[in-house]
C-alpha angles and dihedrals in degrees: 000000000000126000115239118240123227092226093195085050091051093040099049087050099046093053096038083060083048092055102043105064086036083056092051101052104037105031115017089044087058091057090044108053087042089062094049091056103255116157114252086241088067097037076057093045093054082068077099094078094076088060085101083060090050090046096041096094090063099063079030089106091047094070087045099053104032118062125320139321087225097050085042093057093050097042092055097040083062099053088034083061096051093047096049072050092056096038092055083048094051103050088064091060129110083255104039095163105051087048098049099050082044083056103038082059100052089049091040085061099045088043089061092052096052087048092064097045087047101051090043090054091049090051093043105047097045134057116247085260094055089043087058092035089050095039091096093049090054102041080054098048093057096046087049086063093046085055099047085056110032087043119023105030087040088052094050090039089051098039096051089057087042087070093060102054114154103246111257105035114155132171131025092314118090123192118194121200124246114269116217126234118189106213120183089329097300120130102256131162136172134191114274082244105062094040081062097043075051096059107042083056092044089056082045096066095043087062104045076055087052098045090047092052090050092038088057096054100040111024103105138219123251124236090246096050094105080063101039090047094060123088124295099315098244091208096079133046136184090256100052086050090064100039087053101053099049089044087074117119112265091004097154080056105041083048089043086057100042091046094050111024093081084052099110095031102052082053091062097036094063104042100034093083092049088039098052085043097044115105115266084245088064098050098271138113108242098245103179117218096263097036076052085067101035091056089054097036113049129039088005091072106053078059098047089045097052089037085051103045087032089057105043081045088059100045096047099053103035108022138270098253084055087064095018089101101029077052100060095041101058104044083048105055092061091087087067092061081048089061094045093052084056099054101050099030096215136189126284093270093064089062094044085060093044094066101042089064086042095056087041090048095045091053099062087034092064102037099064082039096054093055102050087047089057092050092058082082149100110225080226100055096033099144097038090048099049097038083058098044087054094041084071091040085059098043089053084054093048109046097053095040086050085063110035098085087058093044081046100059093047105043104030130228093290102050091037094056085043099062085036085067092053098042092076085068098084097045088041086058097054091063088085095070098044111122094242093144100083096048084126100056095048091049091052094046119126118254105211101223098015108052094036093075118085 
């Protein structure tokens, strides 16, 4: 007989194995290369990263038609755990910084690939009810990770160096003494900052082992695997995928709202952590490593946790047209607090409370988000729509990141969260042409495979 599967167990791991990586590569890395004294041109310009996210949707089909959702996820958590290895060994090189860009883009790249496997597998495994129902678990669940590394793994990172401050520091500059490694019994050291930085990815890739191993006991096997576990399914091709997908109703406006939405929001994203870490004199706010983690890992969570679960719950019960505004709304208004932190350049505790509106915020954002984003697709091309779907998603995060170091430098943190705050106008506009008003018919559509089991 078979054993029954906890869905809300299997989802929450699963996304928290989604988040993480995501986390790595496109927050963690921020903090990182800020402490190590990078320009916040360069940190921009490392909105490249996410490229592998934009380009995801065209090996998308690829994941649908060739083995199983299931053997996809596992293979790419494995390879995910040896390159978070390589990346805490190479921080502890001579040229942390190359290696590790080199290594946040081979992982940027598995990571995509496990996103689509992932997302398929959701889609695939639940009706369109328990998708809603369980959206707020999964939003959580990958926050969770972000916060785990944002938060947890940057507070260690930065603490451990912490320990190792050269006396007599004073300011905003702080300088951190050399750690010694003994090697094969050569004479080696490294800076307190990047043994940290070691660490936390060290810790990284010791998850992602535990997660597989987890992963290969519980996750289950959908109803559909017998067809899924065959050769490549004829009755689908690369090219139907894509047809499929852009002969939706109202498609230029469902893109144009996936592309620009996040506008506002992907300007904030990528300049918040510099800004919190940049010198009073600069316009920050002097946000040391460890105090970094301890701003996205502790009160923050409790409200991203209740803004997750409270906005899946709502959808699910009373619609999503009914939240889709009140949604939007919400998650959009925290880059005017931004601007206001900026202005008045407060202590610490203001920008504790900043967050903890904005993870509040983000929660009920998402959720509504997310569900909209799952029913852009075809139950027979699960895996190809929504990696493509997603793929735009990415690219309105990345143009505007890949900039925002430039459009930093030369504004200045008040005018550039500013203009943050205006740039949600646009996305939230676009709300008025979604096609919202045939929620129920998507929800009630047949899922060949699935449905068709008492």
């Amino acid at each position: 007989m078979e054993k029954k599967h906890n869905a809300g167990l299997w989802v929450s791991v699963l996304y928290f194995a989604q988040g993480l990586p995501y986390t790595v590569v496109n927050l963690m890395s921020v903090i990182f290369l800020k402490g190590m004294g990078t320009s916040n041109e360069l940190i921009g310009l490392t909105s490249l990263l996410s490229f592998p996210w934009v380009l995801k949707g065209l090996w998308g089909p690829v994941v649908d038609l060739y083995s199983t959702k299931r053997k996809w996820i596992l293979a790419t958590e494995i390879i995910c755990a040896f390159l978070f290895a390589f990346l805490a060994f190479g921080v502890l090189t001579p040229a942390p910084i190359i290696i590790s860009l080199v290594i946040f883009t081979a992982i940027a790249f598995v990571s995509a690939t496990h996103d689509i496997a992932i997302d398929g597998f959701y889609l695939n495994t639940l009706n369109k009810d328990q998708q809603a129902l369980f959206v707020g678990v999964r939003n959580t669940a990958y926050r969770g990770a972000v916060i785990a590394g944002s938060g947890l793994l940057v507070f260690l990172a930065g603490k451990l160096a912490e320990q190792h401050l050269v006396t007599g520091n004073t300011g905003d500059t702080k300088t951190y003494q050399n750690i010694p490694l003994p090697l094969f019994g050569s004479d080696f050291s490294v800076s307190a900052l990047n043994y940290g930085w070691a660490t936390a990815f060290g810790i990284c890739a010791i998850m992602f082992v535990l997660i597989y191993l987890f992963q290969r006991w519980y996750l289950p096997y959908p109803r559909n695997y017998a067809l899924e576990s065959g050769a490549p399914q004829q009755t689908t091709s690369f090219i139907e995928a894509f047809k499929t997908y852009f002969q939706q109703d109202k498609i230029g406006w469902i893109v144009t709202y996936v592309l620009i939405f996040r506008l506002g929001d992907a300007l904030t994203f990528k300049m918040a952590p510099p800004f919190l870490m940049d010198k009073v004199e600069k316009g920050g706010l002097a946000v040391s490593t460890s105090d970094m983690g301890l701003l996205s890992g502790t009160i923050g969570v409790m409200f991203l946790l209740i803004g997750g679960l409270l906005g899946g719950y709502l959808i699910a019960k009373q619609g999503l047209k009914k939240w889709m505004w009140p949604t939007a709304i919400l998650q959009n208004s925290t880059n005017v607090l931004y601007w206001l932190l900026a202005i008045n350049q407060p202590g610490i505790e203001w920008a504790y409370a900043v967050n903890s509106i904005e993870q509040f915020t983000y929660g009920l954002g998402v959720a509504a988000y997310t569900v909209f984003l799952m029913r852009t697709v075809r139950p027979e091309y699960e895996a190809s729509h929504y990696a493509i779907t997603t793929a735009f998603m990415a690219a309105g995060v990345l143009i505007p990141g890949v900039f925002s170091g430039y459009l930093q430098a030369n504004l200045g943190y008040q005018n550039y969260f500013f203009m943050s705050a205006l740039a949600v106008i646009p996305g939230m506009l676009t709300i008025f042409f979604l096609p919202l008003e045939d929620e129920k018919k998507l929800a009630s559509m047949p899922r060949p495979g699935l449905d068709d089991f008492d």
